[in-house]
C-alpha positions in Angstrom: 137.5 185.8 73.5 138.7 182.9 70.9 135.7 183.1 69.2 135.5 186.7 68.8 139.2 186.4 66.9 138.0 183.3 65.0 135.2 185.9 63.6 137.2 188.1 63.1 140.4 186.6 61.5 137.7 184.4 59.2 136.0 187.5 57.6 139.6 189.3 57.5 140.8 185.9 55.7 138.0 185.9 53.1 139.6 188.8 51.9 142.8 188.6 52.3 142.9 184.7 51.0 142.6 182.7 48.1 142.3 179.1 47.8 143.3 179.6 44.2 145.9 181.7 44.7 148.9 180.4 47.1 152.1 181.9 46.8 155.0 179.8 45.7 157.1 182.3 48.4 154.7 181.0 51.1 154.7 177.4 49.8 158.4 177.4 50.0 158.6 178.8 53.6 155.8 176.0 54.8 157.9 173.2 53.6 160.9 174.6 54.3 160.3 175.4 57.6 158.4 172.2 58.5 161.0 169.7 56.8 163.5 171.6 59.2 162.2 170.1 62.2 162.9 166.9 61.2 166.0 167.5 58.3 168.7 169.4 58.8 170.2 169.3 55.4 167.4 171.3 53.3 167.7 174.8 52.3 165.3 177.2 51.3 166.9 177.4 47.9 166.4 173.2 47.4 162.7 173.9 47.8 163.3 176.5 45.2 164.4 174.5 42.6 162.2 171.5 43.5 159.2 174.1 43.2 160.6 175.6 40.0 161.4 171.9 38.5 164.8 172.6 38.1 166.3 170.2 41.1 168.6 168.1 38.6 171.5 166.8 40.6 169.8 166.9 43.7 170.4 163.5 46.0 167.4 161.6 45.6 166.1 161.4 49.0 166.5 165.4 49.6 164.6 165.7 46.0 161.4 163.2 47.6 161.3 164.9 51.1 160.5 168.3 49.4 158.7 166.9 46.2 156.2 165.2 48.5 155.8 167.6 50.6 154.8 169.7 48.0 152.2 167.2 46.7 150.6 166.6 50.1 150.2 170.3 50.5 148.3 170.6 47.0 146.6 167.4 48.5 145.4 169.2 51.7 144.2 172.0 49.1 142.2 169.8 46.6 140.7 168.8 49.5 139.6 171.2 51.2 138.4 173.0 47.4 135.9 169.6 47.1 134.8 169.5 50.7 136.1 166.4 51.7 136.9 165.8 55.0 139.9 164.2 56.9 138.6 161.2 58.2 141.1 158.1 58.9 141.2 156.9 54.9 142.2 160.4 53.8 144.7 161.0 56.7 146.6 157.3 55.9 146.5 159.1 52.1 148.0 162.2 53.2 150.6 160.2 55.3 151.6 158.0 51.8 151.6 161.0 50.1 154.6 162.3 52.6 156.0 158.9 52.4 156.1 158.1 48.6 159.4 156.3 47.5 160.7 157.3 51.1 159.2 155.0 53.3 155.6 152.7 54.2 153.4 155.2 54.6 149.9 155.0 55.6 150.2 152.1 58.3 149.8 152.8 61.9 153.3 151.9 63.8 153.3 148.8 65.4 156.1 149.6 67.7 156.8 151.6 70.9 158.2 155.1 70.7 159.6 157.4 72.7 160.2 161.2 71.8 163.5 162.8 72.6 163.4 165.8 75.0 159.8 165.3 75.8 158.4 164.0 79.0 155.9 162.5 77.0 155.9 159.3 75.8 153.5 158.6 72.9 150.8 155.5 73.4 151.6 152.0 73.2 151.4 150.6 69.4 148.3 148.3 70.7 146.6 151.7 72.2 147.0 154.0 68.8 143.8 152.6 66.8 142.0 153.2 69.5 143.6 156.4 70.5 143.2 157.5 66.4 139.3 156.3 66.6 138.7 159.1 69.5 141.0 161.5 67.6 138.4 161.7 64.9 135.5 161.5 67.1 136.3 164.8 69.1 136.9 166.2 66.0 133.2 165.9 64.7 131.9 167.2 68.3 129.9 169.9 67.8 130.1 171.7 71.0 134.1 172.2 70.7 135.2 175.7 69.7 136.4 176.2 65.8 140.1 177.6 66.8 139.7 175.1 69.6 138.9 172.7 67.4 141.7 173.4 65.0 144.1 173.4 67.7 143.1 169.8 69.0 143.6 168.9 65.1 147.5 169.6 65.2 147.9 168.9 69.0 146.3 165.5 69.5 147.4 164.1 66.3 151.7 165.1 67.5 150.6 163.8 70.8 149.3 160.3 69.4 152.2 160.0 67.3 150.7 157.2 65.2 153.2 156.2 62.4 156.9 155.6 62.4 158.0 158.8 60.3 156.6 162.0 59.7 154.3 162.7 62.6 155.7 166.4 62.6 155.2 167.1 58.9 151.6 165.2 58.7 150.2 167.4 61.9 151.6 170.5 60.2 149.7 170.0 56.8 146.7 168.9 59.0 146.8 172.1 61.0 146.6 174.3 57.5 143.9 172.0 56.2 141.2 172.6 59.2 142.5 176.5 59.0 141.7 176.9 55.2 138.6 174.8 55.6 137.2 176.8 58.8 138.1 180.2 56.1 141.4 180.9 57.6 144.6 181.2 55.9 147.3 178.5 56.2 150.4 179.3 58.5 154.0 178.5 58.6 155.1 177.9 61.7 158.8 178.9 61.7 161.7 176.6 62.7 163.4 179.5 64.5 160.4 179.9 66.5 160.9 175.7 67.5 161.1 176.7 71.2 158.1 178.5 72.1 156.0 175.4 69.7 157.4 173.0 71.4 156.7 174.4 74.5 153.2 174.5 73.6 153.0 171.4 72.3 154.2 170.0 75.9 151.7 172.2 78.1 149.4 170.1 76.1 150.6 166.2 75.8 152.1 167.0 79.4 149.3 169.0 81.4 146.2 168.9 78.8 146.4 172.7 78.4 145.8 173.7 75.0 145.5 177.6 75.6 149.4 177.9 74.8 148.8 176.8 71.2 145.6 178.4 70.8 147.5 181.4 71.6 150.4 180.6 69.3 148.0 180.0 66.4 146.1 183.1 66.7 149.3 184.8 66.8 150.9 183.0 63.6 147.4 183.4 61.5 147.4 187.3 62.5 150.9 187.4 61.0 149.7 185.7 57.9 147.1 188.0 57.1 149.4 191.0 58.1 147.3 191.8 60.9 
């Protein structure tokens, strides 16, 4: 059944998407939405202005939240255009990226964290390299499902946990970036819609069921292509 709608949504996708061609209306709801899980202060309209370079008198932290954001998606994109893959190095680049002027970014945590409202607590500090070295090894199996595969991508990574600040953000851009390069389209999973993700996000860290979010992201990619 997944892989039938992986076919399917892929060749629907090919023409229905362009790499070339992202919407500014789409790029604004993808990092307004995802900022909004972790900010509470940002409006659609700040992305707006940030997007349209007209964000003078903005306070200077809202201003790098979104401007980053924007640049780590057009990373994502450039790299998925080039074919390079996210291995460790280009993950810590994406995480500066998201960091820039903000805070240390690329550098594992080397603290203890724990997540409020989840019954999951993220893996010790000493266990994440480790923990990050599997990551990218199930990621190159072979024998994994593509939607599962995709899935893993976002779910594993929020699981994990591995830097300080922006976890939530980071899996989010890496989600899009194994959709567009498996021939999908990129989602934007809605902040009113927090609920029901984070519910599926702890079925997985909690039980190790990933259906829920497999389910989720079929849905959300359908909606994308206006299926």
């Amino acid at each position: 059944m997944i892989e039938f709608h992986f076919e399917e949504m892929q060749a629907i996708a090919s023409q229905k998407f362009n790499l070339n061609d992202i919407s500014s209306a789409f790029l604004r709801d993808f990092i307004y939405n995802s900022l909004s899980f972790e900010k509470d202060n940002i409006a659609p309209e700040d992305v707006e202005a940030v997007l349209r370079e007209e964000a003078g008198g903005m306070e200077e932290e809202k201003f790098r939240l979104i401007k980053n954001h924007v640049n780590a998606f057009w990373f994502v994109v450039d790299m998925v255009k080039n074919g390079v893959e996210m291995d460790e190095n280009k993950l810590k680049d994406l995480h500066e990226v998201l960091m820039d002027g903000l805070d240390i970014g690329g550098l594992y945590r080397r603290v203890d964290i724990s997540i409020k409202g989840s019954n999951h607590t993220p893996p010790s500090h000493l266990k994440v390299y480790d923990r990050m070295k599997s990551y990218f090894a199930n990621l190159e199996d072979e024998g994994m499902a593509p939607l599962e595969k995709i899935a893993y991508s976002h779910v594993q990574l929020a699981k994990i946990h591995p830097f300080l600040d922006g976890n939530g953000r980071l899996a989010r851009l890496v989600l899009n970036y194994h959709l567009m390069k498996n021939g999908l389209a990129p989602i934007v999973i809605p902040y009113n819609e927090r609920l029901r993700y984070f519910d599926a996000l702890e079925t997985y860290k909690v039980n190790k069921d990933i259906a829920p979010f497999i389910q989720y992201l079929i849905e959300k990619e359908k909606e994308t292509l206006g299926l």
